[in-house]
SETOR-704566 format. One record per residue (C-alpha): residue number from 0; residue in one letter; x, y, z. Coordinates in pm, whole numbers, plus 50000, padded with zeros to 5 digits. Layout:
N
(atom NUM,"a",(X,Y,Z)),
...
end
This chain:
291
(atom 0,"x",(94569,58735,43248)),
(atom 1,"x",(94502,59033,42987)),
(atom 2,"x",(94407,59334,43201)),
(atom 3,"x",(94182,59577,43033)),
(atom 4,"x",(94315,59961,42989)),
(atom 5,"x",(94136,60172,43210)),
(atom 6,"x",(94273,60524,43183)),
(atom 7,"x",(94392,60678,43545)),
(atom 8,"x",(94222,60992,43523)),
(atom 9,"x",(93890,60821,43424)),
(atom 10,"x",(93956,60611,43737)),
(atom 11,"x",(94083,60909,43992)),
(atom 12,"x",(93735,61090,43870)),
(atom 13,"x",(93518,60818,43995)),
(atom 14,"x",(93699,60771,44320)),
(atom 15,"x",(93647,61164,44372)),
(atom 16,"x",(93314,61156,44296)),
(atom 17,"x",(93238,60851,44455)),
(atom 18,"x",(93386,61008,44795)),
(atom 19,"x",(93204,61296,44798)),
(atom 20,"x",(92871,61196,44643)),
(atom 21,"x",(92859,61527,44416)),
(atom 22,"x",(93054,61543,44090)),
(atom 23,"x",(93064,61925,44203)),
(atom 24,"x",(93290,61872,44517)),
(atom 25,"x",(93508,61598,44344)),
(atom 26,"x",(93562,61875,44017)),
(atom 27,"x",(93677,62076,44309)),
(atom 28,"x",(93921,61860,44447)),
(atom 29,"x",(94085,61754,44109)),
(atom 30,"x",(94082,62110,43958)),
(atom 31,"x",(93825,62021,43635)),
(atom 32,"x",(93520,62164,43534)),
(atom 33,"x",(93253,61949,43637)),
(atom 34,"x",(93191,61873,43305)),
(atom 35,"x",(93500,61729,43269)),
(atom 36,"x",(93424,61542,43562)),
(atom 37,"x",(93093,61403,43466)),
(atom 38,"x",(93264,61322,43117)),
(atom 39,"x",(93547,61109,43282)),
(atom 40,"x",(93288,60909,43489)),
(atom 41,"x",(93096,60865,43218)),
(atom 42,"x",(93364,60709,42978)),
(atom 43,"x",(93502,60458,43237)),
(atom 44,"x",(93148,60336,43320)),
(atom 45,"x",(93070,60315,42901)),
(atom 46,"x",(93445,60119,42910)),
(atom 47,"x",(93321,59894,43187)),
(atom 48,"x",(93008,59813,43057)),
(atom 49,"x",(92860,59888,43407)),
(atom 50,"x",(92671,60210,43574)),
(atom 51,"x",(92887,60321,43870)),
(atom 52,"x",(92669,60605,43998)),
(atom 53,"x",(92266,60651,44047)),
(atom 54,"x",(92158,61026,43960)),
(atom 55,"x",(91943,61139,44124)),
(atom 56,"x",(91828,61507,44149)),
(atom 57,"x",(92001,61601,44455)),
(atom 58,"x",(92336,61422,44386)),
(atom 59,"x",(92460,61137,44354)),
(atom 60,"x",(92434,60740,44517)),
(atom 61,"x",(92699,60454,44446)),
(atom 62,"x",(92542,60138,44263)),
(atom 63,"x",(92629,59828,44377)),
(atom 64,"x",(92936,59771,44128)),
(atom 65,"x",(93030,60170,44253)),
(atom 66,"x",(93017,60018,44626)),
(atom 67,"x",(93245,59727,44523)),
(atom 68,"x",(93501,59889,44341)),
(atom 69,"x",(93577,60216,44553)),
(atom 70,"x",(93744,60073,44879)),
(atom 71,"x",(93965,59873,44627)),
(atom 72,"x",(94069,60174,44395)),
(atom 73,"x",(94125,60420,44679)),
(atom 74,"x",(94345,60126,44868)),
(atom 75,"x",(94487,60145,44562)),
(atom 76,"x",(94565,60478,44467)),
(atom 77,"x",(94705,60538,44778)),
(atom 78,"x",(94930,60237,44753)),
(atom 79,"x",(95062,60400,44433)),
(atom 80,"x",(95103,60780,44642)),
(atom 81,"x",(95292,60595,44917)),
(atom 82,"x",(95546,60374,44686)),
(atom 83,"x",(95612,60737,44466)),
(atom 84,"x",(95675,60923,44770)),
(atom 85,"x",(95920,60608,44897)),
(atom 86,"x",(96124,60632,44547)),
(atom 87,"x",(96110,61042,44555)),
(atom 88,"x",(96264,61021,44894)),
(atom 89,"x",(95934,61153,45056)),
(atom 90,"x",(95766,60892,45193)),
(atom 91,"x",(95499,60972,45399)),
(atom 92,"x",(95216,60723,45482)),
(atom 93,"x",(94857,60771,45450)),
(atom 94,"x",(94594,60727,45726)),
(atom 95,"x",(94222,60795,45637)),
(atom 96,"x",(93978,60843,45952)),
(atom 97,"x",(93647,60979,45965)),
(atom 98,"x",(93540,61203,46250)),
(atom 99,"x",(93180,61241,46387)),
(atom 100,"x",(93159,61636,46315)),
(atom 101,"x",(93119,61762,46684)),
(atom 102,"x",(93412,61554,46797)),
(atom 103,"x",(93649,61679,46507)),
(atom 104,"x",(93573,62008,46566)),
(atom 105,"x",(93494,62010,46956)),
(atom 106,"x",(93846,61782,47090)),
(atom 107,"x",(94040,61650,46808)),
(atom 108,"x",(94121,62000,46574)),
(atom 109,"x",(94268,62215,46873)),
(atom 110,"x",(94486,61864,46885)),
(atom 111,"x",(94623,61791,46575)),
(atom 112,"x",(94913,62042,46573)),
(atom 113,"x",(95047,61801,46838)),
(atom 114,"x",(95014,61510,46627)),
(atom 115,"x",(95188,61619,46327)),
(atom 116,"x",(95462,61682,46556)),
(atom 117,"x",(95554,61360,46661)),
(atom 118,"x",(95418,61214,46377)),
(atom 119,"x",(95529,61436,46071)),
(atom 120,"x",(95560,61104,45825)),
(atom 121,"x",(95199,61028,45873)),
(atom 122,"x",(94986,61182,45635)),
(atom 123,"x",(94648,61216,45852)),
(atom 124,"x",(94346,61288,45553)),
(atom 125,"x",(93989,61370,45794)),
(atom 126,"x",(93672,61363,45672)),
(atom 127,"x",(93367,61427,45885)),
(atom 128,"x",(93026,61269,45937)),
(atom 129,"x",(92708,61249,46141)),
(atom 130,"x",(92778,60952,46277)),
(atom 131,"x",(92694,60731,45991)),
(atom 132,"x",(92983,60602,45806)),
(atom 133,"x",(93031,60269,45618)),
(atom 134,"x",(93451,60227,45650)),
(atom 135,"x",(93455,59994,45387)),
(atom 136,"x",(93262,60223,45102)),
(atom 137,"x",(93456,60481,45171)),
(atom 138,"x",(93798,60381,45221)),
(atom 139,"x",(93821,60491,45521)),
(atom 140,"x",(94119,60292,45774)),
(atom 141,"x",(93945,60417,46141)),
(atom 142,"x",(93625,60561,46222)),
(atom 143,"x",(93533,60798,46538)),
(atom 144,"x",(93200,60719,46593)),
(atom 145,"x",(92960,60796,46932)),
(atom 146,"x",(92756,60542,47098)),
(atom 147,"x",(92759,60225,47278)),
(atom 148,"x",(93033,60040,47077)),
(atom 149,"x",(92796,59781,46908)),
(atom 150,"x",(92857,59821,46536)),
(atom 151,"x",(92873,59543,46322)),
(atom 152,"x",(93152,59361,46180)),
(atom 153,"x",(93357,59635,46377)),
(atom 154,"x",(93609,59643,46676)),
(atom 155,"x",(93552,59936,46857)),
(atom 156,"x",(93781,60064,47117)),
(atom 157,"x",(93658,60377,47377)),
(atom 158,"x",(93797,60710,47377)),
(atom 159,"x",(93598,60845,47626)),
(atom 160,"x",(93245,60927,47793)),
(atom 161,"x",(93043,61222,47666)),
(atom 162,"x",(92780,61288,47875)),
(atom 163,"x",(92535,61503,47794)),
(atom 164,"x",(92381,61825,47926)),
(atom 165,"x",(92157,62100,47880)),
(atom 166,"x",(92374,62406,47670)),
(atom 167,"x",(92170,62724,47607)),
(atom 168,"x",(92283,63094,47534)),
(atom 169,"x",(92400,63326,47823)),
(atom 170,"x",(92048,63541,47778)),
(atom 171,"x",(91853,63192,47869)),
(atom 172,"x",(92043,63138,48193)),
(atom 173,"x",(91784,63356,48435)),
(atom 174,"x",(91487,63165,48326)),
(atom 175,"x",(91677,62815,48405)),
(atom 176,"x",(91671,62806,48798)),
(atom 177,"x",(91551,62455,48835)),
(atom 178,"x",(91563,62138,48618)),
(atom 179,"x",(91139,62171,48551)),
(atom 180,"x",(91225,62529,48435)),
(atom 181,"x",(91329,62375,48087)),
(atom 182,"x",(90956,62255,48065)),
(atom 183,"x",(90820,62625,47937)),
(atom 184,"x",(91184,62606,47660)),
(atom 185,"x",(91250,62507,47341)),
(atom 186,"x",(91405,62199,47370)),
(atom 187,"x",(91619,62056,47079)),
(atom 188,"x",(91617,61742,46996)),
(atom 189,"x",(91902,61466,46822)),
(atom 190,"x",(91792,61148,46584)),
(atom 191,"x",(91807,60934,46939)),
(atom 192,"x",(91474,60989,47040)),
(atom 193,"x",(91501,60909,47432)),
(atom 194,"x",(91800,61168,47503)),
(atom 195,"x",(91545,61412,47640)),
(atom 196,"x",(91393,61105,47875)),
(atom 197,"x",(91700,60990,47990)),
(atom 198,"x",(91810,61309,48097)),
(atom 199,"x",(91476,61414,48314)),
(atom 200,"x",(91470,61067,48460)),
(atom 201,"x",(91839,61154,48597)),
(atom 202,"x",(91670,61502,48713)),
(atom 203,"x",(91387,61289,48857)),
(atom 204,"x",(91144,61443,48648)),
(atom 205,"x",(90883,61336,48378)),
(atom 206,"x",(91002,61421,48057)),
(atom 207,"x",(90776,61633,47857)),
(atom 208,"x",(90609,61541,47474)),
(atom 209,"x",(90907,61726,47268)),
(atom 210,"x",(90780,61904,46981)),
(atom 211,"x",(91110,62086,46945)),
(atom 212,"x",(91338,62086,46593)),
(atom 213,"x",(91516,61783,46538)),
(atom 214,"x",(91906,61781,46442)),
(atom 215,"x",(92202,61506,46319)),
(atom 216,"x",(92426,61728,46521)),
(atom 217,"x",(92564,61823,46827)),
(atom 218,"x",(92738,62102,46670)),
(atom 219,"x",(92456,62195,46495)),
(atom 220,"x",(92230,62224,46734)),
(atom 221,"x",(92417,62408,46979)),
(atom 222,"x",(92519,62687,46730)),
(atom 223,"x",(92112,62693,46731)),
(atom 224,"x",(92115,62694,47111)),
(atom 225,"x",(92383,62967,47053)),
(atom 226,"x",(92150,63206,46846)),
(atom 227,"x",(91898,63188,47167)),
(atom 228,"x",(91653,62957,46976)),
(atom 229,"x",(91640,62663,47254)),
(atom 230,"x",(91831,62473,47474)),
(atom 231,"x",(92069,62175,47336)),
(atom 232,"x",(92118,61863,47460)),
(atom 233,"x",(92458,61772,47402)),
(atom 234,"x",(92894,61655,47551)),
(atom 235,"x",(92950,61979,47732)),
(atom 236,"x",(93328,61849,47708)),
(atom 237,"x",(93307,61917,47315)),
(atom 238,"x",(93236,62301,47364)),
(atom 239,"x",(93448,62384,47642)),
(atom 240,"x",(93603,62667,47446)),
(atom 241,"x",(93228,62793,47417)),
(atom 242,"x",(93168,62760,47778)),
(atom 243,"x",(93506,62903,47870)),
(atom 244,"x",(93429,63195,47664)),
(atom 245,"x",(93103,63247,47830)),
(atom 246,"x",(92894,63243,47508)),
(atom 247,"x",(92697,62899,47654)),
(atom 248,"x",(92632,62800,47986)),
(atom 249,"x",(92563,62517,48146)),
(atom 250,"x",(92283,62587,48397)),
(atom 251,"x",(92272,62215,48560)),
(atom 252,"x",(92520,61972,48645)),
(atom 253,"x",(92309,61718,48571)),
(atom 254,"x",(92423,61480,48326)),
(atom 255,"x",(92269,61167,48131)),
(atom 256,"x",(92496,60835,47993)),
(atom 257,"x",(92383,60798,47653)),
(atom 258,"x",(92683,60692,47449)),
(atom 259,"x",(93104,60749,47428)),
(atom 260,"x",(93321,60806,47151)),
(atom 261,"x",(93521,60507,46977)),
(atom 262,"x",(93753,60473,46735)),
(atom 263,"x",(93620,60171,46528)),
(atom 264,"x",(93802,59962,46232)),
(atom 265,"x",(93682,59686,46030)),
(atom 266,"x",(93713,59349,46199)),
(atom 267,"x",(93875,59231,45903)),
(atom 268,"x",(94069,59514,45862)),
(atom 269,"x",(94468,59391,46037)),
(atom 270,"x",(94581,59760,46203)),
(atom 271,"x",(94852,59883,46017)),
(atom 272,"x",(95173,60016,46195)),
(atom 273,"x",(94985,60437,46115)),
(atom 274,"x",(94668,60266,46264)),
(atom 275,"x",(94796,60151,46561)),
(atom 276,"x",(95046,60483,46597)),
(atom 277,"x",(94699,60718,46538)),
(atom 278,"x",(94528,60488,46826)),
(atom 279,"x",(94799,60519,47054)),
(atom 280,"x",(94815,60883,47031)),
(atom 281,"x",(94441,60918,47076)),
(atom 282,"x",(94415,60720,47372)),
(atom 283,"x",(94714,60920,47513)),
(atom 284,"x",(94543,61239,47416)),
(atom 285,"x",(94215,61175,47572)),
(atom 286,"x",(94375,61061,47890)),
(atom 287,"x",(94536,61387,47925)),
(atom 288,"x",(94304,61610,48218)),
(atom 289,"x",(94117,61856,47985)),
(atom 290,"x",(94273,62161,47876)),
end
């Protein structure tokens, strides 16, 4: 079979830009103007015959042909990273996982350090989400994801509960002596639409017609909550440094079930031996009583 010459860096470009949606961010990455960028993209698509990207006026979205060819290339690419770092006596393999953004930043960072040291030959690359990820498009070899473990085409194993609570400011805390006290607040709310019922129902109450501003995250909305804008809704276990520091407080025990964290991977997808190393770890991690 005659394969047809497709030059690397035209190819490295469009996985770039393809990963980050923004020929910006990928120009970033690869140290080229994004001119340069746009140019390389450009030229493998005219080579291929075939438009790899949609513009669009706020960035970018992967065509269908762009969907199909990116899991393959980065698989690839980092194939090609892991044999040249076997034959340079470096060899150090590559694990892709992406985090849901208030996990990665609320357990799993202040963690890490301990990782790489028992793992130094595992190349761990993050990249964070709001909770919607497609493991295939982007490459990606395990997702953390939160919710009830149904995703399809996906095994899903649980990390660990994360119920929710109300999370306001300090300066809040006097007006918050009872659970119907949050009826005269701000309350924030997430893209699930019932966890403001859920969590009155466990406080036996009636939950009120929310008309507060809607977030895609946690972490978002408490560093709202933070500013004294509202009250969050949200794992108090992914802001204990927060609540240790006294800067939120949790004025209720209270607590509503309205999802976990997993680490998913594609059901067609056979674990590979970093995989099932990363899994271990995390389990072992989140076992641990919290620091």
């Amino acid at each position: 079979m005659i394969r047809p010459y497709l030059p690397l860096n035209n190819l490295r470009a469009f996985e770039a830009a393809a990963r980050h949606l923004s020929f910006t961010n990928a120009s970033i990455e690869l140290r080229v103007t994004p001119a340069a960028l746009s140019h390389q993209v450009k030229a493998l698509e005219e080579r291929l015959g075939l438009a790899l990207f949609h513009r669009l006026p706020r960035g970018l979205a992967l065509t269908d042909e762009g969907r199909a060819l990116l899991p393959v290339l980065s698989r690839s690419l980092d194939e090609v990273a892991a044999v040249i770092e076997r034959l340079t006596g470096s060899s150090r393999a590559v694990l892709s996982v992406g985090v849901v953004g208030t996990f990665a930043v609320g357990w799993l960072l202040p963690r890490l350090d301990s990782f790489r040291a028992v793992h130094p030959d595992i190349d761990l690359r993050l990249s964070t989400n709001n909770n919607r990820v497609d493991l295939a498009e982007e490459g990606l070899d395990l997702a953390i994801r939160f919710g009830d473990g149904a995703w399809h085409g996906t095994t899903a194993d649980p990390i660990m509960a994360a119920p929710v609570t109300p999370l306001c400011a300090a300066a809040l805390l006097e007006r918050l002596n009872q659970p119907a006290d949050l009826l005269s607040c701000t309350l924030f709310r997430s893209y699930r639409a019932d966890d403001w019922t859920r969590w009155f129902a466990a406080a036996g109450l009636q939950a009120p017609v929310l008309r507060g501003p809607v977030f895609d995250s946690s972490r978002l909305m408490v560093d709202a909550a933070l500013e004294g804008l509202g009250v969050a809704l949200a794992p108090a276990s992914m802001f204990a440094r927060e609540l240790d520091l006294g800067r939120l407080v949790r004025p209720f025990d209270i607590e509503a079930d309205i999802g976990s964290y997993w680490l998913t991977y594609l059901k067609s997808r056979t674990p590979t031996p970093e995989m099932t190393t990363f899994s271990d770890w995390l389990r072992d991690a989140a076992s641990e009583p919290p620091r």
